[in-house]
Steps between C-alpha positions, in 0.01 A plus 500: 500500500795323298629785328754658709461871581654787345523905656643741273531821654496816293698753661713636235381858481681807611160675696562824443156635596569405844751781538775284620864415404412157597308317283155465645504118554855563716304741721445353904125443578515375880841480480540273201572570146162536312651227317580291736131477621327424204754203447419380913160457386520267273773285656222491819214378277732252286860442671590289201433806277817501182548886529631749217566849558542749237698795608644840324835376420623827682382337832563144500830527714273712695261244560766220553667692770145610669431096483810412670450771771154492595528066467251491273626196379283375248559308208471734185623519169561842385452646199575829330181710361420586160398822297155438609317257763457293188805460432574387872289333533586257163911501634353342828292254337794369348592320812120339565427176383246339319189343682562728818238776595632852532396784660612837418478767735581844557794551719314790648195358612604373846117513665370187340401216728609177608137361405451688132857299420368155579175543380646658163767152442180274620293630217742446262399175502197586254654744289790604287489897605377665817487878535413670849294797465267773686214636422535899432290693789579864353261667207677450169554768246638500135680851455621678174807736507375820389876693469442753775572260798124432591329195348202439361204263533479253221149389556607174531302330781722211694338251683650447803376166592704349207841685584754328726844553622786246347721361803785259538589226593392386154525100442584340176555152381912541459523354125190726463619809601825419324352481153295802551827695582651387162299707340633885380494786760200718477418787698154396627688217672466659857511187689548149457064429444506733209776310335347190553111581393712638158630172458193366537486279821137522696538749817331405834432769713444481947489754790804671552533704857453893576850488695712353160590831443808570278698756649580825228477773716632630858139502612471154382800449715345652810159311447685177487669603852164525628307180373813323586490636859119446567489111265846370524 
């Protein structure tokens, strides 16, 4: 592939569901930063990788310091997060080039693989947008609040066969995905394929991985100890 390659890693939010002081993508897993993991994986699978990392501008001395003391030494541009992931998402794309290909990627989701990276930039090739996703296993049901703290079946019947889980890395043409983040701030936009499929460039959809998990809670946190212990 020409186009040079582009990570931009969202980890700008403050994670307060995980209970912590720290913000969640600080946290050790293995004895590395969260953080610092997802970012290792995608300088394995591309070592020429540009990387951006969005931060809460609380933590970016944080971060720098953590760098310099672990010798994590590489190459990033940091950038301070917005209001909302859109938001940091559009400061970081400020420093990404036309006619690269950019993948955005939660800074929290250190479990990908080597593999799903390469195989993600290869098919980029054919396409201007590529979304990982999984296929829900679980029985779906649409709810109504009834007022009282119990909810209420809807009737509405959900087939499950249609309904998949939205991961990241997400891949985008750069000039692409910079147009489509020109447009105004909406709250549907809750990641970087919904603001894209609004702006109306075609979506192409592959098999994501059961292990991508995004990490919210501290059971997330303790599952990702153990798949990281028994895969690597």
């Amino acid at each position: 592939m020409d186009r040079k390659k582009y990570l931009v890693v969202t980890a700008g939010g403050s994670g307060l569901r995980m209970g912590s002081d720290l913000p969640k993508q600080f946290l050790p897993l293995g004895g590395r930063a969260v953080l610092q993991r997802t970012i290792e994986r995608f300088l394995e699978a591309c070592p020429d990788i540009q990387v951006i990392t969005v931060l809460p501008e609380g933590h970016v001395a944080w971060w720098r310091r953590y760098c310099q003391e672990k010798g994590f030494n590489c190459p990033q541009r940091l950038v301070k997060g917005g209001i909302t992931r859109f938001h940091s998402v559009r400061n970081a794309l400020s420093y990404v080039p036309d006619g690269a290909v950019v993948a955005v990627h939660d800074g929290v989701r250190p479990l990908l693989s080597v593999a799903l990276i390469r195989s993600l930039f290869e098919k980029m090739e054919e396409v201007r947008a590529l979304v990982p996703v999984v296929p829900m296993v679980d029985t779906l049901a649409v709810l109504d609040p009834s007022g009282d703290g119990i909810l209420k079946d809807s009737g509405e019947l959900v087939d499950r066969s249609r309904v998949f889980g939205v991961q990241t890395p997400q891949l985008f043409r750069s000039e692409d995905l910079k147009a489509a983040y020109a447009q105004g701030y909406d709250t549907l936009f809750t990641d970087d394929a919904s603001v894209v499929r609004r702006y109306g460039i075609p979506l192409s959809y592959v098999a994501g991985e059961r292990n991508n998990i995004k990490l919210t809670t501290k059971e997330d946190l303790v599952l990702a100890d153990a798949i990281l212990q028994i895969c690597g």
